[in-house]
C-alpha positions as CSV (number, residue, x, y, z in Angstrom):
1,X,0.0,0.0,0.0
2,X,0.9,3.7,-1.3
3,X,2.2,5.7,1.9
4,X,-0.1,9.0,3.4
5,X,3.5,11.0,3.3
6,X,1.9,14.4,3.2
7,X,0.3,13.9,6.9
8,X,4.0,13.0,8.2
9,X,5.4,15.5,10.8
10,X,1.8,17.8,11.2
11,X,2.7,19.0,13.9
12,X,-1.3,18.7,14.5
13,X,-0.9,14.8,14.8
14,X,0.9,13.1,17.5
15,X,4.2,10.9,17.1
16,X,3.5,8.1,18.3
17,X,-0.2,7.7,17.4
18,X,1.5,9.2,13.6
19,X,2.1,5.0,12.4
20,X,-1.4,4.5,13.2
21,X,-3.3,7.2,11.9
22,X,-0.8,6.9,8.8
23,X,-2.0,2.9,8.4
24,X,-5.7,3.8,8.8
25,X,-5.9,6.1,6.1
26,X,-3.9,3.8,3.8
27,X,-6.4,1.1,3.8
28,X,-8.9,3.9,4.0
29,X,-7.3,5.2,0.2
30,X,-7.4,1.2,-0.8
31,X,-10.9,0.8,0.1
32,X,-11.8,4.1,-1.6
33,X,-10.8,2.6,-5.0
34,X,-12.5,-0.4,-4.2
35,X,-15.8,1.4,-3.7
36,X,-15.3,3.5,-6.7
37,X,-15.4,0.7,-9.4
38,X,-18.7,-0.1,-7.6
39,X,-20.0,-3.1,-9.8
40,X,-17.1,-3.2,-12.2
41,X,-15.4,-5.0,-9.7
42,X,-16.5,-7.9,-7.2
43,X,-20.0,-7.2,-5.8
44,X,-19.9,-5.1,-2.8
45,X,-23.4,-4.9,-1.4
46,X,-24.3,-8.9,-1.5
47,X,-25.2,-10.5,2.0
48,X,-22.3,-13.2,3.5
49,X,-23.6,-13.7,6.8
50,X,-24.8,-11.9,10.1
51,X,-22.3,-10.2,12.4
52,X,-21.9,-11.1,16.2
53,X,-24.7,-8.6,16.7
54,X,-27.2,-10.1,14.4
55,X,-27.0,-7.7,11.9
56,X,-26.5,-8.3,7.8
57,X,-23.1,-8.3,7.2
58,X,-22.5,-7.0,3.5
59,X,-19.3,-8.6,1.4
60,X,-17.7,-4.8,1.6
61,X,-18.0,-5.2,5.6
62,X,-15.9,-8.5,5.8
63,X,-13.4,-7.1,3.3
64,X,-12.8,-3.9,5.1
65,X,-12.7,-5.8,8.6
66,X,-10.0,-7.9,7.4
67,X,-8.2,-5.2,5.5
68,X,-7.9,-3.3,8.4
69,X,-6.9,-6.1,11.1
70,X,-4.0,-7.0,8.4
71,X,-2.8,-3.3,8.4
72,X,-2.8,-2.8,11.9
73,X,-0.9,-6.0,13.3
74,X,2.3,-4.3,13.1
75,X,1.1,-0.4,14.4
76,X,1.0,-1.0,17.8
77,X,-2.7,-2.0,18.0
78,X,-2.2,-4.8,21.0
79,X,-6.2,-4.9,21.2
80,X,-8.5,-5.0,17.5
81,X,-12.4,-4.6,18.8
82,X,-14.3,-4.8,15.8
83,X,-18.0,-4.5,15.1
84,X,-17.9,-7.2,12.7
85,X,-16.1,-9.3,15.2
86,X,-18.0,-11.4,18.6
87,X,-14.5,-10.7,20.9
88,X,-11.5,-8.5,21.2
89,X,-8.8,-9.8,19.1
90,X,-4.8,-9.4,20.3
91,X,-3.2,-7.9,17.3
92,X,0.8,-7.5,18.8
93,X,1.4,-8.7,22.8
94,X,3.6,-5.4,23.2
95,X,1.3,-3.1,21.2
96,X,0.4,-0.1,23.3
97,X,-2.9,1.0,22.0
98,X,-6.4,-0.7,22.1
99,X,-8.4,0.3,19.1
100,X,-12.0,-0.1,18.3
101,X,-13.8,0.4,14.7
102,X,-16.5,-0.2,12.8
103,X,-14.5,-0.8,9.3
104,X,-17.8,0.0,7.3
105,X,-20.5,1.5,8.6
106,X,-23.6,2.4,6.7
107,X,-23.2,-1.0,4.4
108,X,-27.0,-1.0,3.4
109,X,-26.0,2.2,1.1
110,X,-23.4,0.3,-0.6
111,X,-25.2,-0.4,-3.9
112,X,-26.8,2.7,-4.2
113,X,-23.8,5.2,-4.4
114,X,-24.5,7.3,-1.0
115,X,-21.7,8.3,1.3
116,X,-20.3,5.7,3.7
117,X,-17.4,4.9,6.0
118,X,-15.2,3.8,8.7
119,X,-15.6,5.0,12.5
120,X,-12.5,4.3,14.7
121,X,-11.7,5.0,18.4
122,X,-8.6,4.7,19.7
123,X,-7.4,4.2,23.6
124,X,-4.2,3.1,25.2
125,X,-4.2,-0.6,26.2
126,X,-4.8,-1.9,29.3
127,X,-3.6,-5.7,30.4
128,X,-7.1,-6.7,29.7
129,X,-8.9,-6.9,26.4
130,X,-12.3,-6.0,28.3
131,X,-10.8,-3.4,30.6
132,X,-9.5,-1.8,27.5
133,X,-12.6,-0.5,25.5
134,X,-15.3,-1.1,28.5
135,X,-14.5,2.1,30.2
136,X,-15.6,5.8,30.3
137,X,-15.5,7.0,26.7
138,X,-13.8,10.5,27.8
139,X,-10.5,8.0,28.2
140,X,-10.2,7.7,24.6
141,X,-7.2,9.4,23.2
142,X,-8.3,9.5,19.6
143,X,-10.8,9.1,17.1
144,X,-12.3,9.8,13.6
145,X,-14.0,8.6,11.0
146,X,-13.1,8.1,7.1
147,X,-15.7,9.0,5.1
148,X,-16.2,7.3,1.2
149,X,-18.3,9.6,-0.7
150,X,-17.6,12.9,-3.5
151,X,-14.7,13.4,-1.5
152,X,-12.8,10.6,0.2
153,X,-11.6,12.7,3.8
154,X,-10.3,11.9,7.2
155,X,-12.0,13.9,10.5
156,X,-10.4,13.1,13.7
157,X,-9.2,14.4,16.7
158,X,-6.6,13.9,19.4
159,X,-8.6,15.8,22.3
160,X,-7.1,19.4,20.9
161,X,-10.0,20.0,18.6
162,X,-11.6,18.3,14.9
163,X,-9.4,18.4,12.0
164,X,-10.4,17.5,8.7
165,X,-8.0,16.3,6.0
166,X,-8.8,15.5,2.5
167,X,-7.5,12.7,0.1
168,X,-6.2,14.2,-3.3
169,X,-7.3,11.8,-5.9
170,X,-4.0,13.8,-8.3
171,X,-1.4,12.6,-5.2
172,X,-2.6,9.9,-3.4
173,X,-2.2,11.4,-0.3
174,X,-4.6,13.2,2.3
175,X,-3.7,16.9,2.6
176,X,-5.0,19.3,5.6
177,X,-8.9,21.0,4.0
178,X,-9.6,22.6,8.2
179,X,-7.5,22.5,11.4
180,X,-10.2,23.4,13.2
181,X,-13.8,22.0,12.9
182,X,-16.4,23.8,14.5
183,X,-20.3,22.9,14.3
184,X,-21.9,25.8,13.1
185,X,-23.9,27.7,16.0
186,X,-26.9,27.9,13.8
187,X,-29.5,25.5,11.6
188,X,-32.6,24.9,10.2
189,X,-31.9,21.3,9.9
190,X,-32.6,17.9,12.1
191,X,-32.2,14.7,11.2
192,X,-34.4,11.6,12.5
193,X,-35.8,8.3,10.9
194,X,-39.8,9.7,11.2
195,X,-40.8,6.4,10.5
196,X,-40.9,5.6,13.8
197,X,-42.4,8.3,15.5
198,X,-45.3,6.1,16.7
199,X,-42.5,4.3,18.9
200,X,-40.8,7.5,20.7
201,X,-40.8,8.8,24.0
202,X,-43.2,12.1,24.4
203,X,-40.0,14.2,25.1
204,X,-38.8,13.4,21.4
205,X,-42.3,14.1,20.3
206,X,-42.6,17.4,21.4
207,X,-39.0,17.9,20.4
208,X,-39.6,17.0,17.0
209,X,-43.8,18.3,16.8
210,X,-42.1,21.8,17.2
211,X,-39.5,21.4,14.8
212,X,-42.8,20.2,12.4
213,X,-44.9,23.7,13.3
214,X,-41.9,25.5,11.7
215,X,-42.9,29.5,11.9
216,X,-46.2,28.4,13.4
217,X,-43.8,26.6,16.5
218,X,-42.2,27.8,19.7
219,X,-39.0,28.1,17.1
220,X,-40.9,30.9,15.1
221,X,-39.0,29.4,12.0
222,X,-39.2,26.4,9.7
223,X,-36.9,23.2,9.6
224,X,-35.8,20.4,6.8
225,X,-35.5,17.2,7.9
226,X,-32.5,14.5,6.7
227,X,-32.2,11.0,7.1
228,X,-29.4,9.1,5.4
229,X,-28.8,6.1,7.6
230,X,-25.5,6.1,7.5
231,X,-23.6,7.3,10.6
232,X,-20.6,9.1,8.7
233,X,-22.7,11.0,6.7
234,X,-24.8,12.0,9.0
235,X,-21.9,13.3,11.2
236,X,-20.2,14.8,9.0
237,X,-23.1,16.8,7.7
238,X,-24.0,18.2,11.2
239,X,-19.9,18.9,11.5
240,X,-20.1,21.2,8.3
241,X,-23.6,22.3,8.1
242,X,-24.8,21.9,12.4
243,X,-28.0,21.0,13.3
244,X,-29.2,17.9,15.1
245,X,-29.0,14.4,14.5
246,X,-31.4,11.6,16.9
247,X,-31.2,8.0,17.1
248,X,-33.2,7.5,20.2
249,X,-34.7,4.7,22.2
250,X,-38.0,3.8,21.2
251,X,-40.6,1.1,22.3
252,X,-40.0,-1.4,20.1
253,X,-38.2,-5.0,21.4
254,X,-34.7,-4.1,20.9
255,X,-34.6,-1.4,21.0
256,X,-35.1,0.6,24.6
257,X,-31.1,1.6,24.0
258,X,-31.2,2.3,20.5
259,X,-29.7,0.5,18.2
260,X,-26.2,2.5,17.6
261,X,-22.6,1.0,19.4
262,X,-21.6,2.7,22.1
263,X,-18.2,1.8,21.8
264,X,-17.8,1.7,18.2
265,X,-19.9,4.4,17.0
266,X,-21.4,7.0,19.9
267,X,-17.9,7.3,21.9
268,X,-15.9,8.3,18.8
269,X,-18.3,10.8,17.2
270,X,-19.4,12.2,20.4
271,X,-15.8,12.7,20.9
272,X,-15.2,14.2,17.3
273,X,-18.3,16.4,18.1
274,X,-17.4,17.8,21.3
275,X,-14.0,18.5,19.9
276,X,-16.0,20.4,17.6
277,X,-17.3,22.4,20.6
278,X,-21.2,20.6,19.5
279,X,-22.5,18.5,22.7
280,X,-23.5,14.4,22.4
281,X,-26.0,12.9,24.7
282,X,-28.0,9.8,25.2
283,X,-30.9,12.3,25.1
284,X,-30.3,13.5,28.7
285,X,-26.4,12.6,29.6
286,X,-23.0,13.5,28.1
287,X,-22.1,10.5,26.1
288,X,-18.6,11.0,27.2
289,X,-19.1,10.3,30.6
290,X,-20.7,7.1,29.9
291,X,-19.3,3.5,30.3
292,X,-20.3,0.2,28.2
293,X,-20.9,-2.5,30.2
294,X,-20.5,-4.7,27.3
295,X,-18.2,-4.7,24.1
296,X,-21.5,-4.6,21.6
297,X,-23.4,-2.7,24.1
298,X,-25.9,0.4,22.4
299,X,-26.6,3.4,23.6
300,X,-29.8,6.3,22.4
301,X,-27.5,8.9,20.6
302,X,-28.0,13.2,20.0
303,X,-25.5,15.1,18.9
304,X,-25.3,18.6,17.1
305,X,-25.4,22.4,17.5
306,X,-25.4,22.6,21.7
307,X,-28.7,24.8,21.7
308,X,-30.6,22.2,20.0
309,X,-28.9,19.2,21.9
310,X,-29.8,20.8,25.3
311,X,-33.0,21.4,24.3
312,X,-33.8,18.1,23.8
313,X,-31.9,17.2,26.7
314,X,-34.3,19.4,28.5
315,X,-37.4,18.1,27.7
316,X,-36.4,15.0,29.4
317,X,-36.0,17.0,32.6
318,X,-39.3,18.2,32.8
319,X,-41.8,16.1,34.9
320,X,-43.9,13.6,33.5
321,X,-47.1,16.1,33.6
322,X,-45.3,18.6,31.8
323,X,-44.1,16.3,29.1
324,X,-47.4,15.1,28.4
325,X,-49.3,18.5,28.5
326,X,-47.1,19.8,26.4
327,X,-46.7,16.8,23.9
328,X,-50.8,16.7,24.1
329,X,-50.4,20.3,22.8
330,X,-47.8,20.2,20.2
331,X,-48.5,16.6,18.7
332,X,-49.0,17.1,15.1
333,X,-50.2,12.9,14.8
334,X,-52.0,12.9,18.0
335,X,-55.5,11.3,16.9
């Protein structure tokens, strides 16, 4: 594999996390051509299997898992927790960092052309594969995503803000687009799978019911909404554009925590976000200060703009009275 050289000696990107970073966006450049012949080359988007979670695994998932586990044996990585993996995998005995990823998430978007990507959070390793990823998510040292779309880019952060970095198609190599990524303070745009609105707590209700009355609303203004199902994209929209993005519990069976990883999805992007200076939540509580009590373990997930995140945060304050008077006046689908 084609070496990232121009991201060597940023002074923006540690050391001794440099090897890693460096070996993450390499496959991440691979995969990228992979993706970009689509259907010219080996189907991408076929079904192979179920993952340890229960959920389709795609061909592109397995691919990218492996291509990733291969890179990283000799970049320090003692500890490779991947989504499309049941356990914690030892990578090198002396390796001093403990990384988790989701090699490809947003694999139901495969075959039609939409933006996907890789979500990776890195911590230092502890003697234990559990005690190294089940922790409080503010312990990570690192994370990002790579996202596969028009642009193939890098956003990660080292806990001294979001950088974005961008892969030149003319070089091969993934050059500095923003040193510092900052969620806009302002937008007219929220994203949530409507669908299930019938399955939703009141406090997400009336969250989203005044987002619906637009200029008619407590807001006095009106909203779009955006669903992509994919994670990457809808981060990295929110990262360029703000707003608010919710994947929260609901009332069907599995799903009172969501359905979203804590470990391999909501730690690194609430991480990325907060860098950011956005805020991340499980609708009420800092994801950051959270702890997985299991390696696949979900979690609800809110992140954006702060204002918007704290206001949904909010409604979950108020007592159950309040919520439902309000809800009961705001509900746009109450029969």
């Amino acid at each position: 594999m084609k070496s990232t050289e121009t991201i060597i000696g940023n002074e923006q990107i540690p050391a001794d996390l440099f090897p890693l970073i460096d070996g993450l966006c390499t496959v991440g450049a691979e995969l990228a051509k992979t993706i970009a012949r689509g259907s010219l080359g080996q189907t991408l988007g076929g079904a192979v299997g179920e993952n340890s979670d229960g959920d389709q695994q795609k061909a592109l998932d397995v691919m990218a898992d492996e291509a990733f586990a291969n890179a990283l044996k000799s970049l320090g990585v003692r500890w490779y927790a991947s989504e499309e993996q049941e356990v914690v995998v030892e990578l090198d005995p002396n390796g001093k960092y403990a990384l988790a990823i989701d090699p490809l998430d947003g694999s139901s978007n495969i075959d039609v052309n939409v933006s996907i990507g890789t979500i990776f959070s890195i911590f230092e390793a502890k003697e234990g594969a559990d005690e190294s990823f089940l922790r409080p998510a503010s312990e990570q040292i690192a994370a990002g995503y790579i996202i596969f779309g028009p642009q193939t880019g890098l956003m990660v952060t080292f806990g001294n803000g979001t950088q974005f970095y961008i892969l030149n198609p003319d070089t091969g190599r993934y050059e500095m687009a923003n040193d510092h990524v900052v969620v806009p303070k302002d937008s007219i745009e929220y994203a949530i799978n409507a669908s299930n609105y019938r399955h939703w707590s009141k406090p997400v209700k009336a969250y989203i019911d005044d987002c619906i009355a637009g200029t008619d609303g407590i807001h006095e203004r009106n909203f779009n909404m955006r669903w992509v199902a994919s994670l990457v994209a809808e981060t990295h929209r929110i990262l360029t554009r703000g707003g608010i993005f919710l994947y929260p519990s609901d009332s069907r069976d599995g799903y009172a925590n969501g359905r979203l990883r804590m470990v391999y999805e909501c730690a690194p992007m609430a991480f990325l976000v907060e860098q950011a200076e956005g805020h991340a939540t499980n609708e009420h509580d800092r994801i950051l200060d959270q702890t997985a009590t299991e390696l696949h373990a979900r979690t609800p997930l809110v992140f954006g703009t702060p204002m918007k995140v704290d206001r949904l945060s909010s409604y979950h304050d108020l007592p159950e009275k309040e919520v439902s008077a309000l809800f009961g006046a705001r509900g746009l689908f109450r029969k």
